[in-house]
C-alpha atoms as one frame of an Amber mdcrd trajectory, in Angstrom:
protein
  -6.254  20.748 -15.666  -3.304  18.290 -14.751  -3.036  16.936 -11.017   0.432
  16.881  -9.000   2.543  14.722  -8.377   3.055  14.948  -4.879   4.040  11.444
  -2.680   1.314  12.155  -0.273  -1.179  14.456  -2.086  -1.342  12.963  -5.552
  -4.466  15.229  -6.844  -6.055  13.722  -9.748  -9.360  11.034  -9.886  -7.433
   8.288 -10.292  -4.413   9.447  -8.399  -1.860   9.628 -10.978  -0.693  12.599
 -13.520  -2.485  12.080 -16.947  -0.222  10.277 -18.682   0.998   8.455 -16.507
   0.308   4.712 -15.406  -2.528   4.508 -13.014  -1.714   3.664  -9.458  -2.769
   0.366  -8.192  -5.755   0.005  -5.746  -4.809  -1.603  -2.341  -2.913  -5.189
  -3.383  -2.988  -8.478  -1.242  -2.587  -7.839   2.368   1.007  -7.949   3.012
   0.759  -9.203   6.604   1.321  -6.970   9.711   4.081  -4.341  10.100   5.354
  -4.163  13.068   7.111  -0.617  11.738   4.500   1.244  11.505   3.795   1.443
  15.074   7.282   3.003  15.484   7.113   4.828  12.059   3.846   6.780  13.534
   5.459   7.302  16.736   8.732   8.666  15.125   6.451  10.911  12.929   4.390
  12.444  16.121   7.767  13.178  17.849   8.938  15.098  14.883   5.474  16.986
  14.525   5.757  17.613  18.389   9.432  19.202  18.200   8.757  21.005  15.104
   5.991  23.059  16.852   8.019  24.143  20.209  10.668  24.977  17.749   7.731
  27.272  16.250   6.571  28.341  19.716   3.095  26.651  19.664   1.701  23.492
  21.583   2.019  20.225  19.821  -1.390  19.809  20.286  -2.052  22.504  17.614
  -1.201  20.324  14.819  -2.906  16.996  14.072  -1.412  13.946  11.530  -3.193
  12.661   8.995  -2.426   9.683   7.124  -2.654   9.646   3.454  -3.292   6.019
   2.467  -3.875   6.080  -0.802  -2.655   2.221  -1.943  -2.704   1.263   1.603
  -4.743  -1.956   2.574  -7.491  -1.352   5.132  -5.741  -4.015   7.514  -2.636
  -1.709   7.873  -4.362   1.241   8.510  -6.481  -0.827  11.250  -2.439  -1.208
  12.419  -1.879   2.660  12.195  -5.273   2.988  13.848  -4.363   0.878  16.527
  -1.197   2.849  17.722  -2.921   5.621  17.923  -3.331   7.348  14.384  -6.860
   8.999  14.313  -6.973  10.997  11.284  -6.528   9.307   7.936  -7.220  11.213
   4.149  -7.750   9.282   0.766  -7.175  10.573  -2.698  -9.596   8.490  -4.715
 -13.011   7.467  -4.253 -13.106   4.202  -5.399 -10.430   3.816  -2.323 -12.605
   4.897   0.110 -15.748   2.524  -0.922 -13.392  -0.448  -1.251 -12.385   0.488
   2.398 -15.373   1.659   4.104 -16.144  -1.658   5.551 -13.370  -3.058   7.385
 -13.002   0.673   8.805 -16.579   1.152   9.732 -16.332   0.925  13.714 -12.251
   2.016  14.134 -11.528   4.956  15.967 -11.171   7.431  13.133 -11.844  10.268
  10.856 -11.837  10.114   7.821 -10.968  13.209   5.492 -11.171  13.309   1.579
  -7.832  14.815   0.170  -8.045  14.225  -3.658  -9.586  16.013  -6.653 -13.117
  15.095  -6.188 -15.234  14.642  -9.904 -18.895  16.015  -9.703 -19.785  12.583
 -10.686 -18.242  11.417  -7.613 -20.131  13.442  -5.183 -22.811  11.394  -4.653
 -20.899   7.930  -3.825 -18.620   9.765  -1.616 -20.878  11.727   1.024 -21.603
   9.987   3.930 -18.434   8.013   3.962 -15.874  10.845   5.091 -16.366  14.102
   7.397 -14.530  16.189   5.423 -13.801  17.327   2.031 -10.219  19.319   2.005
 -10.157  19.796  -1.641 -13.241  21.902  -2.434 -11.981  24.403  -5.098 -14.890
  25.540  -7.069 -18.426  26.824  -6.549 -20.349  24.719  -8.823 -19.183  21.560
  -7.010 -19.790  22.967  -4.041 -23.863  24.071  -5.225 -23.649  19.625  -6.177
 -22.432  19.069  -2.498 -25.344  21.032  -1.026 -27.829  19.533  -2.974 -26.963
  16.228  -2.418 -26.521  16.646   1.299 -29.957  18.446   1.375 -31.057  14.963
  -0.193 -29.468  12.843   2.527 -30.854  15.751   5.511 -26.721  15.564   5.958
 -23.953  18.043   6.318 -20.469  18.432   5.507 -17.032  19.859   6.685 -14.683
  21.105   3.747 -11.828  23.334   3.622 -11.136  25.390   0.642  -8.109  24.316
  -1.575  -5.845  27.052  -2.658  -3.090  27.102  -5.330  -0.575  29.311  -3.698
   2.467  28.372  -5.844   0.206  28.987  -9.247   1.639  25.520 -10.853  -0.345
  24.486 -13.477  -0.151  20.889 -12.124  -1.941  22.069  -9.304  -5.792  21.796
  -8.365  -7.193  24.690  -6.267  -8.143  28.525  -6.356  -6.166  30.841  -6.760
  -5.498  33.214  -3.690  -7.531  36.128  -5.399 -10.539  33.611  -5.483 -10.858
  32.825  -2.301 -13.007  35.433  -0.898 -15.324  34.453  -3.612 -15.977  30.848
  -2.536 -15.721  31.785   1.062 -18.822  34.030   0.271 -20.628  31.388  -1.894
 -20.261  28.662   0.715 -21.642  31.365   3.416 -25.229  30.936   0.999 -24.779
  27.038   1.400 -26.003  26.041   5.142 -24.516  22.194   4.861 -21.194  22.860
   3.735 -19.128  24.621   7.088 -15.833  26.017   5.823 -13.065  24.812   8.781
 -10.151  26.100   7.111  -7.714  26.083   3.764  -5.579  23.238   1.923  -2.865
  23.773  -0.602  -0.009  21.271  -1.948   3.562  22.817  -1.679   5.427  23.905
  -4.443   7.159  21.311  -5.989  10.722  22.535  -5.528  13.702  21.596  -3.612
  13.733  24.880  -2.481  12.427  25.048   1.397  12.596  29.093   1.498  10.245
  29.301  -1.491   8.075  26.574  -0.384   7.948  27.629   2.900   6.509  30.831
   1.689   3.875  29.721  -0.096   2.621  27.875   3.216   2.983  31.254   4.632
   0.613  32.740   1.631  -1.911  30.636   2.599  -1.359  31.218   6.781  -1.869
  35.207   5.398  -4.912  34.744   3.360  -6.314  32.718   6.258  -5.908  35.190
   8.934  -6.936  38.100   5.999  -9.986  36.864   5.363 -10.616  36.070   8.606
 -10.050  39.886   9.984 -11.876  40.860   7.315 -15.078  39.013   8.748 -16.433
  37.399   5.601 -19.251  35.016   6.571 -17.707  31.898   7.919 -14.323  32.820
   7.634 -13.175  34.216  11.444 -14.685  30.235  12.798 -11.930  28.334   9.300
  -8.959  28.358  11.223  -7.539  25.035  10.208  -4.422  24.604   7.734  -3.917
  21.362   6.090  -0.725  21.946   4.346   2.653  20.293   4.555   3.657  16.028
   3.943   6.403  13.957   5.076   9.388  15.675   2.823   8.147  18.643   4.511
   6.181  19.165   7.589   8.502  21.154   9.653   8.186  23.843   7.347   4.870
  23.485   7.653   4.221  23.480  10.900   6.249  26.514  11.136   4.320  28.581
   9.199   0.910  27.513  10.881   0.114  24.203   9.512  -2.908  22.878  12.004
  -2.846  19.510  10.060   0.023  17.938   8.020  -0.607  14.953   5.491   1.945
  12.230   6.440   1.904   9.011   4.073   4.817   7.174   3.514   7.228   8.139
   6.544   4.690   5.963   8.352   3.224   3.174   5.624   6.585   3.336   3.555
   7.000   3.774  -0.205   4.038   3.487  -2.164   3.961   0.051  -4.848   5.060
   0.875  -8.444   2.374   0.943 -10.647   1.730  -2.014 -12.872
C-alpha cells in the first residue's frame, strides 16, 4: 500500500510516497525563530474561533505539532511558547530527537505508518500511537509492552475517503479492531485518526471528517468494549482545521503554519 501525501501527515516509513525522493532528517540547526512564537499563537487563535463558530469550548480541541524535518532546538522554541503536544511521522525522527526533548514539557504522539519492525525501537519513547490500523500490529504492540511491564495509548486510524494512497481501516473494519484491542489489556483505545481527502473540495472533505465523528459516536452507542471511554478525534492539518474542528475534531495536526514549509528533499 502507498502512503499520502499530505503536508502534515505524510504516512509512509520514511515519510515520503514510494517513488518519490526521501525527505531529509532534521538539517543543521538554523538558529532561533522568533516566528514561531507568533506562528503558534496565530494558530491557537484560529483553533479557538473555529470552535465557538462550532458552538464548543476551545478547550475541546488540542494542537499538535507535526515536526517531521524539524530540528529538536525549534521544537524546544515551540515548546517554550506554550506548544505541548507534538506528533512525528518516522521513527528514526523520534530516536534522533529523544534526547534533547527528554525533560520539556510535552507529549509526544506517533502519527506515521508504523513498520512491525519498528515497534520495538519506538515504545517507550511516545504515549501514543494514532496510526494503529491493523490487528496483527497491534497483537506485536501488546507483546512487546507485556515485555517492558508498559502500556500504551493508540487511536485507531480510519480511511474514510477510501484513497488508495491512504493507510488505515476502512469504516466497516472498525468494530473489528475495536473488539480485538478490547482482548489486549496494554493497548487503551482513546479515539480515531484519519487523513482528509485529498481534494480541494471542503464540502467533500468535510464529510469525510464527519464519517469518522459518526462511526465514533456509533460505535460508541453501540457499547463495544472500550469504545463509549475513545472519544478523541485527531483529524484535520493546517490547510484545513476549521473544517475539522467543525465536525468534532478533538485534536488537529498543525505543521507548517507554525514551523513553515518543510526543506526540499535532496
Amino acid at each position: 500500500m502507498t502512503g499520502p501525501a499530505h503536508a502534515d501527515g505524510a504516512q509512509n516509513a520514511d515519510g515520503a510516497a514510494p517513488g518519490a525522493p526521501a525527505q531529509p532528517l532534521p538539517g543543521p540547526d538554523p538558529g532561533p525563530d522568533p516566528g514561531i512564537a507568533a506562528r503558534l499563537r496565530a494558530v491557537s487563535e484560529r483553533v479557538a474561533a473555529a470552535a465557538s463558530d462550532a458552538g464548543r469550548s476551545p478547550g475541546e480541541v488540542r494542537v499538535l505539532l507535526a515536526t517531521k524535518t524539524v530540528p529538536a532546538s525549534r521544537i524546544i522554541e515551540a515548546i517554550d511558547a506554550g506548544a505541548r503536544l507534538i506528533g512525528e511521522n518516522r521513527v528514526q525522527e523520534v530516536l534522533a530527537k529523544y534526547d534533547e526533548l527528554t525533560g520539556q514539557p510535552h507529549q509526544s504522539h506517533f502519527i506515521g505508518h508504523l513498520q512491525a519492525n519498528k515497534v520495538n525501537a519506538l515504545l517507550g519513547r511516545v504515549s501514543c500511537l494514532q496510526t494503529l490500523d491493523s490487528a496483527a500490529l497491534a497483537e506485536r504492540l501488546q507483546r512487546r509492552l507485556k515485555v517492558l511491564d508498559a502500556h500504551l495509548d493508540v487511536m485507531i486510524q480510519v480511511n474514510v475517503s477510501g484513497e488508495a494512497s491512504k493507510f488505515g481501516v476502512p469504516p466497516s473494519a472498525a468494530e473489528n479492531l475495536v473488539t480485538a484491542l478490547a482482548e489486549l489489556p496494554r493497548l487503551h483505545l482513546r479515539g480515531y485518526m484519519t487523513i482528509g481527502l485529498n481534494s480541494p473540495d471542503r464540502v467533500a472533505v468535510r464529510a469525510g471528517y464527519a464519517r469518522l465523528r459518526d462511526l465514533r459516536d456509533d460505535l460508541a452507542a453501540r457499547g463495544l468494549p472500550g469504545a463509549p471511554g475513545a472519544g478523541e478525534l485527531s483529524m484535520g492539518m493546517s490547510g484545513d482545521f476549521p473544517d475539522a474542528i467543525a465536525e468534532g475534531a478533538t485534536i488537529v495536526r498543525v505543521g507548517s503554519a507554525v514551523f513553515g514549509q518543510r526543506p526540499p528533499a535532496a
